[in-house]
C-alpha positions as CSV (number, residue, x, y, z in Angstrom):
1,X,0.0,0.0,0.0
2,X,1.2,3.3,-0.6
3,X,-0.4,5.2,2.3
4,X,1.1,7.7,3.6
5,X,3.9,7.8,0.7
6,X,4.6,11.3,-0.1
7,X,8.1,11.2,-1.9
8,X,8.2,9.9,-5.3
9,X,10.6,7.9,-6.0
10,X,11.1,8.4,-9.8
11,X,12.2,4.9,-10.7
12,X,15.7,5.2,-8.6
13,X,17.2,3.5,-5.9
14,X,17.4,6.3,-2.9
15,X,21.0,7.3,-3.2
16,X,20.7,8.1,-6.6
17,X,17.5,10.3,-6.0
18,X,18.8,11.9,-3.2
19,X,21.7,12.5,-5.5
20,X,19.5,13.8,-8.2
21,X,17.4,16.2,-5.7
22,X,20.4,17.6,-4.5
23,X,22.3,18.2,-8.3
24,X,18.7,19.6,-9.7
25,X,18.8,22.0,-6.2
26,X,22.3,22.7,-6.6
27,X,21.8,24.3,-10.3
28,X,18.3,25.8,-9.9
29,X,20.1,27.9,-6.9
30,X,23.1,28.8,-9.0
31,X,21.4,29.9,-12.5
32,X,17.4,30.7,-11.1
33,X,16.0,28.2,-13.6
34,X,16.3,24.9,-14.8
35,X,14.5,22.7,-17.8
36,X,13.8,19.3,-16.7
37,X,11.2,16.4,-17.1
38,X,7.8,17.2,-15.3
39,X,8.1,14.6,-12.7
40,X,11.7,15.9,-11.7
41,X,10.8,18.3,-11.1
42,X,7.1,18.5,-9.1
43,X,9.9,16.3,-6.9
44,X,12.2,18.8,-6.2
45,X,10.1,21.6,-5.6
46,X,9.2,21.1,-2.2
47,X,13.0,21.0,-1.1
48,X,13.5,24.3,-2.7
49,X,10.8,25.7,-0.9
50,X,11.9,24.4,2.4
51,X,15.8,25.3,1.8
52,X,14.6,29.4,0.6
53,X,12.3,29.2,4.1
54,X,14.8,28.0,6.5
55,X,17.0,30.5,4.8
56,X,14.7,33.4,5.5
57,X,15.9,33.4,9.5
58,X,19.8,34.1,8.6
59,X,20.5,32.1,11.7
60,X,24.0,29.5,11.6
61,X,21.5,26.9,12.5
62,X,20.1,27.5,9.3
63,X,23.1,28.2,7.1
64,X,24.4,24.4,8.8
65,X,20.5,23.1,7.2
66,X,21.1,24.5,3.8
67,X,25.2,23.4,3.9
68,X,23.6,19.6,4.2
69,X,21.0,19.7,1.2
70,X,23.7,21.8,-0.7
71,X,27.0,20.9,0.5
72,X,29.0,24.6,-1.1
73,X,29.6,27.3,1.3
74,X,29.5,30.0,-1.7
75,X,25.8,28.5,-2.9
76,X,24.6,28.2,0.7
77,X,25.5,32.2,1.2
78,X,24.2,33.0,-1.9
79,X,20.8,31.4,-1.0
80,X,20.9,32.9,2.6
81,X,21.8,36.6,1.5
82,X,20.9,36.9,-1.9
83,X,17.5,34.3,-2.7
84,X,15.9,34.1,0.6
85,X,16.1,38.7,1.1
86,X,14.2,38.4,-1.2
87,X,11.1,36.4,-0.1
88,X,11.5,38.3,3.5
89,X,7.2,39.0,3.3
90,X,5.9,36.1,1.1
91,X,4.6,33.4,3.1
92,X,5.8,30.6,0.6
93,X,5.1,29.3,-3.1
94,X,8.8,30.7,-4.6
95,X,9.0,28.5,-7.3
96,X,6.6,27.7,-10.5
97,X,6.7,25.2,-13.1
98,X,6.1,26.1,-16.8
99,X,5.2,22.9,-18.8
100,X,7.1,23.7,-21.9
101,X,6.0,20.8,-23.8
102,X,7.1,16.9,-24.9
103,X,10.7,15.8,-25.8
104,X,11.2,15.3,-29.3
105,X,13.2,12.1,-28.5
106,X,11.0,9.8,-25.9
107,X,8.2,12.2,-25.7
108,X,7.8,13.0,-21.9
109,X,6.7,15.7,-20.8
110,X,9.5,18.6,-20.0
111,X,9.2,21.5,-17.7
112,X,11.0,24.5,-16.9
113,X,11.2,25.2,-12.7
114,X,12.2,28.7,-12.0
115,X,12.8,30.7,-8.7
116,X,10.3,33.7,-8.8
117,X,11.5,37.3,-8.4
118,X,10.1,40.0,-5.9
């Protein structure tokens, strides 16, 4: 039964998605958007959202939270001063997905996930 199941686990073992999470985190924070497949990325949206919250405090207890989804001290500032400043009154929802279509070679469905800005 899959009660209760929230994460999707997009046909991986769970090193390889946490992995994947992680890598799709790491470039959506460095260049604001990304274009991936649809299910990649409804997946890593909520991890975004709760990285950019925990970074709205400033505090070292939350740097220390975003150094161990992102694991660089240079991204981790940049999402503390730069990304998170900028969400200071919005209670959430940073991120939208654009569908942008079907893949010309396997047809799924591809999406582009970008951070909003203020």
């Amino acid at each position: 039964m899959k009660h209760r199941k929230k994460l999707k686990k997009l046909s991986r073992p769970s090193d390889h998605r946490k992995a994947l999470i992680k890598n799709l985190m790491r470039s959506l924070f460095e260049h604001g958007s990304i274009v991936t497949t649809l299910p990649k990325a409804k997946a890593v949206k909520p991890f975004v959202e709760k990285v950019i919250t925990k970074g709205k405090s400033g505090t070292v207890h939350s740097r220390r939270y975003i150094y161990s989804y992102l694991g660089d001290r240079k991204l981790t500032n940049k999402v503390v001063d730069e990304i998170s400043s900028k969400f200071k009154d919005r209670p959430g929802g940073y991120t939208r997905i654009l569908k942008m279509g079907q893949r010309r070679g396997d047809a799924s469905e591809v999406a582009l996930l970008q951070i909003l800005d203020e």
